[in-house]
LUMTORNU-890115 format. One line per field, with one value per residue (C-alpha): x, y, z; chain. Coordinates in steps of 0.02 Angstrom, whole numbers, plus 50000, padded with zeros to 5 digits. Example, Ala and Ser with C-alpha at 12.3 -4.5 7.8 and 13.67 -1.06 7.14 Angstrom:
BEGIN
xx: 50615_50684
yy: 49775_49947
zz: 50390_50357
cadena: A_A
This chain:
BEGIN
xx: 50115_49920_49865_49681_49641_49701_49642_49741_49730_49850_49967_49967_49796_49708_49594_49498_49532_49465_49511_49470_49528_49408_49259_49106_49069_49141_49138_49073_49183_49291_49420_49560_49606_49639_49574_49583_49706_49811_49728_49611_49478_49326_49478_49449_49555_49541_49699_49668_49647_49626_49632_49526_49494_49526_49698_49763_49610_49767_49804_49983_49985_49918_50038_50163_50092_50082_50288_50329_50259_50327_50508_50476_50439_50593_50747_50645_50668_50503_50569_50476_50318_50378_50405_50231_50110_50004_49965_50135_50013_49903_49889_49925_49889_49894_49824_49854_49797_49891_49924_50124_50181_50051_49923_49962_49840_49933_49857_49981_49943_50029_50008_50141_50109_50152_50199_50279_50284_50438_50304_50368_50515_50555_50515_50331_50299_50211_50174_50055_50060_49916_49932_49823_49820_49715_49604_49548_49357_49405_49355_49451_49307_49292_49462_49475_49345_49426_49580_49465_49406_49570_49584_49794_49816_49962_49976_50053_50240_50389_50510_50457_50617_50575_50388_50432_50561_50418_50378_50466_50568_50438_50437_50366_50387_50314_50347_50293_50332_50349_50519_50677_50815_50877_50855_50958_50958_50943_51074_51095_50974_50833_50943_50932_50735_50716_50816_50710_50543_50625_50649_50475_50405_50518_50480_50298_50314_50410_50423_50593_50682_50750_50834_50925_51084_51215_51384_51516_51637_51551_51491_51313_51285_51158_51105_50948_50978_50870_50856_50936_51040_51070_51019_51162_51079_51237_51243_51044_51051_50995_51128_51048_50860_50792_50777_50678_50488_50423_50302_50449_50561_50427_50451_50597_50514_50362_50462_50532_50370_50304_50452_50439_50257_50311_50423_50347_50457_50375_50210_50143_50154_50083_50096_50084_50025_50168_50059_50011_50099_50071_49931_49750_49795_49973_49902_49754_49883_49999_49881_49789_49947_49999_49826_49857_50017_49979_50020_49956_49950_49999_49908_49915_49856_49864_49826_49767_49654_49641_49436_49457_49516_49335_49317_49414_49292_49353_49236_49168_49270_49422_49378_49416_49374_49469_49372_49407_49303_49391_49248_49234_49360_49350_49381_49434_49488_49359_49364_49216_49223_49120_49040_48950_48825_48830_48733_48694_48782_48727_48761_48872_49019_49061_48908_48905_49070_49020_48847_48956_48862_49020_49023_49217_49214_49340_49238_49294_49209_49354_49424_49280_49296_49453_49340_49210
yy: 49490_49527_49551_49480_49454_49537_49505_49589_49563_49641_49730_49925_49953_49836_49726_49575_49699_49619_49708_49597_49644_49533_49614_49529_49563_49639_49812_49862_49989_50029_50139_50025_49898_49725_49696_49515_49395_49392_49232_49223_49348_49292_49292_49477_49597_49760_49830_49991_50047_50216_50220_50386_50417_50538_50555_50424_50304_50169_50215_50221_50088_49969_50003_49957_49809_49769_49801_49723_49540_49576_49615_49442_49346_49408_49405_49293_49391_49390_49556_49636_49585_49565_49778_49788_49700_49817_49717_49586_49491_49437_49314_49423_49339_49401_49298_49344_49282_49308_49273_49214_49133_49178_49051_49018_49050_49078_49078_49124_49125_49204_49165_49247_49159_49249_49130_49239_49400_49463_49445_49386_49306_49233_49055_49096_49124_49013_49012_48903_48915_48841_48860_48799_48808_48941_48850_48939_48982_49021_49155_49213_49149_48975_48947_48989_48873_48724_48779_48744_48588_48506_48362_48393_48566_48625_48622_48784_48773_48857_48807_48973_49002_48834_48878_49037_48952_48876_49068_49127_49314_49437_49610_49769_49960_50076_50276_50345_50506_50382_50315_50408_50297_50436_50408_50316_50348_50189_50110_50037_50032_50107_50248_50356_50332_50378_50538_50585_50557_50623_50799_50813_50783_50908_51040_50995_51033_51188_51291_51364_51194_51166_51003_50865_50800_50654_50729_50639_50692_50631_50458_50458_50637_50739_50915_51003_51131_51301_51473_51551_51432_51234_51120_50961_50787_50681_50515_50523_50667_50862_50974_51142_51077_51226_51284_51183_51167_51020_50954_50967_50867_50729_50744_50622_50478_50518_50503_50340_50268_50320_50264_50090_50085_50142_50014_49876_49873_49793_49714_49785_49963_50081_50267_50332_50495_50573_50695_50808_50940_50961_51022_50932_50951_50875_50740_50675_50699_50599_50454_50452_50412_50271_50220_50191_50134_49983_49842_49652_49568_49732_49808_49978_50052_50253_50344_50530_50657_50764_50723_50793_50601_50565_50638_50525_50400_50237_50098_50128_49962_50062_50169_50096_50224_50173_50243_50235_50223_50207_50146_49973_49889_49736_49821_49989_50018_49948_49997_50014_49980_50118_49974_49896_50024_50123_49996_50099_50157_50337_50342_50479_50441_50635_50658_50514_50578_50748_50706_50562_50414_50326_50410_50429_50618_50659_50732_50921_50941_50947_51107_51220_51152_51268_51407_51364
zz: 49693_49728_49903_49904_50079_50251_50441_50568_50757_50884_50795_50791_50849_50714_50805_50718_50554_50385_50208_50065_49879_49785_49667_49613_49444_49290_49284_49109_48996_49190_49175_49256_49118_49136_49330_49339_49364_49176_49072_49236_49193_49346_49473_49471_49614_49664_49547_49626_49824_49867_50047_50146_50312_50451_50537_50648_50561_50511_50335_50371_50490_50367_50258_50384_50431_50255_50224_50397_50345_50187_50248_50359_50207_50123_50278_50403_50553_50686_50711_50594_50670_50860_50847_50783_50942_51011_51186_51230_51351_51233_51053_50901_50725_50560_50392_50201_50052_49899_49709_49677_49515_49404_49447_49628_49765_49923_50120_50238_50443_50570_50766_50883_51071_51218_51357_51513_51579_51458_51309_51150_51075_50900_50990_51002_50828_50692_50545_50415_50221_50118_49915_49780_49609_49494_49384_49203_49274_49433_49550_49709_49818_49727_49740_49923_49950_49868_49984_50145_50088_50049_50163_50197_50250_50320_50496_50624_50621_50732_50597_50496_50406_50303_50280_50213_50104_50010_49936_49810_49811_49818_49722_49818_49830_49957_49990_50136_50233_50385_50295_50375_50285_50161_49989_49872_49685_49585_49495_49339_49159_49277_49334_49184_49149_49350_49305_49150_49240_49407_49300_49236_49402_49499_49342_49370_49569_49522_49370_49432_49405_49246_49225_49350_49322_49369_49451_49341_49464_49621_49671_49701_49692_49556_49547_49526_49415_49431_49371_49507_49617_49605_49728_49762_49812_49895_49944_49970_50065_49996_50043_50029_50055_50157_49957_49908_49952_50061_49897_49766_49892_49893_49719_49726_49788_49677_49528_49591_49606_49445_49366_49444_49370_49203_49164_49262_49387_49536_49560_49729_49758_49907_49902_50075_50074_49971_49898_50082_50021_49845_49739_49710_49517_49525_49612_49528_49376_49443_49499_49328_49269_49387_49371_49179_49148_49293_49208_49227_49363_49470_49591_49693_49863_49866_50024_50023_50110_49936_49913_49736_49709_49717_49536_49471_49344_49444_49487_49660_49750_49706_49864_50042_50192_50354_50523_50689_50829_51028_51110_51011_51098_50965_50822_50851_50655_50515_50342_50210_50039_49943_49838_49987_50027_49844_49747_49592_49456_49471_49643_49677_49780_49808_49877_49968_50059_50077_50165_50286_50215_50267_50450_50425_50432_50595_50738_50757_50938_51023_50926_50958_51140_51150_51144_51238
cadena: A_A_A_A_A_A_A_A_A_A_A_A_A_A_A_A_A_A_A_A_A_A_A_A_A_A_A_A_A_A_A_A_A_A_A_A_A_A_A_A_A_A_A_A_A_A_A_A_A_A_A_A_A_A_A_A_A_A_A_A_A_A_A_A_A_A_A_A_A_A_A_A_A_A_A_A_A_A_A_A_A_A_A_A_A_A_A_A_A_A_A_A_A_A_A_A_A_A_A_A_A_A_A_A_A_A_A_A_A_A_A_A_A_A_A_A_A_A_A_A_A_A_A_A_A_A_A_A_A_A_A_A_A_A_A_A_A_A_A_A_A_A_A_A_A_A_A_A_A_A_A_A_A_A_A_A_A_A_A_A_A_A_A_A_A_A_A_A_A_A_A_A_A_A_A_A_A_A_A_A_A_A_A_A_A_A_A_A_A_A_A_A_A_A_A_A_A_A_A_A_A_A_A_A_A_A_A_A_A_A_A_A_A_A_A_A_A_A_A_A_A_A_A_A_A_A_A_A_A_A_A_A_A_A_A_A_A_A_A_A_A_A_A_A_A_A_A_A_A_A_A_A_A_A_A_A_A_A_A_A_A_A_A_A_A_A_A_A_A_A_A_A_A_A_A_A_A_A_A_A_A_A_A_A_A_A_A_A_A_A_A_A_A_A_A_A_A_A_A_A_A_A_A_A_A_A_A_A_A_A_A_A_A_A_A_A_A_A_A_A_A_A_A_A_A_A_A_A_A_A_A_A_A_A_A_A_A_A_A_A_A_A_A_A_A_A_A_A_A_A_A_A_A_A_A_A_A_A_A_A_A_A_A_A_A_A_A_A_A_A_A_A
């Protein structure tokens, strides 16, 4: 699956939001191989989103939002989306456009009614799918445009369950610090290449740990083995995890995403910020290497505050800077894509951060008001 297209409006606090995942030319000798659409080489897509802002600017919430339609693709329950209106008394809506089955555009439209004063039920929503197929020469935007000019497009439907039956099972994996479900080791083939990558990453996090292993004795239960004490991991849960650090417990769920993108795994993948607590090194490390082993027709979104990111030799629409500003009522969240206002080549997008060319630097005013 590749996300290409995203308006949000009245859910979280996304107003009339827009993120689009398109590119419009061919980056010459780019670091991030193969960012088209596989056999489709001008449907090119952002294969990489690193996501910056401030706090509270709707990195996570995105990501969310992104899961929660997701999740309501897969089990069909307005639940997911219901939980997520920001104002009851009003319309909330939500449109994506994405690639399915290879050579499968997809447009899928979301309206959610409110029609009395309890708000919203399962009864209000509808939903619309549009899909069209990916010619050889085609581009995202030519593609969408033969969409709008088909004469029989779908039309808004309450029976959602049998839109959505139209799509077929999507594949996704997000980690965020937001997720409280404990964690479950995988099963299967993938356990035991989770468990070798899982041990380089915790040894990577912290030298004292010197290897993980499976509890033959226990269901579902492994043990981090370190110079001094062990550390048990049962049934998802870490018994004794005041030992370990908060970064090297992330470490679990950074393995499993690096995993996933090693052996191809899943096709959508969004890091949430899983990196807060461990070092700038680790983490550009870490991303390089998701950023490399990405295969075709995959694409990630990475969310981090860590501005030594910005070293990284990506193409400049690989960076997406969310800002918030309360007093536009209509769109309180925007984001910028670092290739709209850096033109040039030898712009520097360092610089560019550092001097606020993006005005996304968080306001500190009220911090030295404490003193004043």
């Amino acid at each position: 699956m590749i996300v290409m297209d995203v308006k949000i409006n009245n859910f979280y606090a996304f107003k009339d939001f827009h993120m689009n995942m398109s590119y419009p030319k061919k980056i010459v000798n780019s670091y991030i191989r193969d960012e088209h659409l596989k056999e489709r080489p001008n449907f090119r897509y952002k294969k990489v989103n690193i996501i910056m802002g401030a706090n509270a600017t709707g990195k996570t919430s995105f990501g969310q939002m992104l899961m929660s339609v997701f999740n309501f693709i897969h089990k069909k329950e307005t639940a997911y989306l219901i939980n997520r209106i920001c104002d009851v008394k009003k319309e909330a809506n939500f449109s994506i456009d994405f690639v399915m089955n290879r050579f499968t555009l997809y447009s899928m439209q979301i309206i959610i009614h409110p029609v009395n004063d309890d708000g919203y039920t399962e009864n209000n929503v509808e939903v619309k799918i549009d899909k069209i197929k990916i010619n050889k020469n085609d581009s995202y935007e030519s593609c969408k445009k033969r969409m709008e000019s088909k004469n029989n497009l779908s039309e808004y439907t309450a029976n959602y369950v049998e839109e959505l039956d139209k799509l077929s099972r999507l594949s996704w994996l997000f980690v965020s610090p937001e997720k409280e479900e404990k964690f479950k080791f995988p099963k299967g083939d993938f356990k035991k290449i989770y468990i070798t990558v899982l041990e380089k990453t915790l040894k990577a996090l912290d030298p004292s740990i010197e290897k993980v292993e499976e509890l033959n004795d226990i269901d579902d239960s492994y043990v981090i083995r370190m110079k001094s004490k062990n550390v048990i991991i049962q049934e998802g849960s870490i018994v004794n995890e005041s030992i370990l650090s908060s970064g090297t417990k992330a470490g679990l769920e950074i393995a499993r995403i690096v995993a996933s993108i090693l052996t191809n795994r899943n096709q959508f993948y969004y890091c949430d910020e899983k990196f807060s607590y461990v070092h700038s090194d680790i983490e550009k490390a870490f991303l390089s290497i998701m950023i490399d082993k990405l295969g075709e027709n995959e694409q990630l979104f990475f969310t981090t505050h860590n501005m030594d990111i910005l070293d990284l030799t990506l193409p400049k629409h690989s960076f997406i800077f969310m800002k918030k500003d309360i007093y536009n009522e209509k769109m309180p969240i925007k984001c910028i894509s670092a290739d709209e206002i850096l033109k040039r080549n030898t712009d520097s997008l360092k610089s560019a951060v550092e001097n606020d060319l993006f005005c996304t630097a968080p306001s500190v005013d009220c911090v030295y008001d404490i003193i004043s």
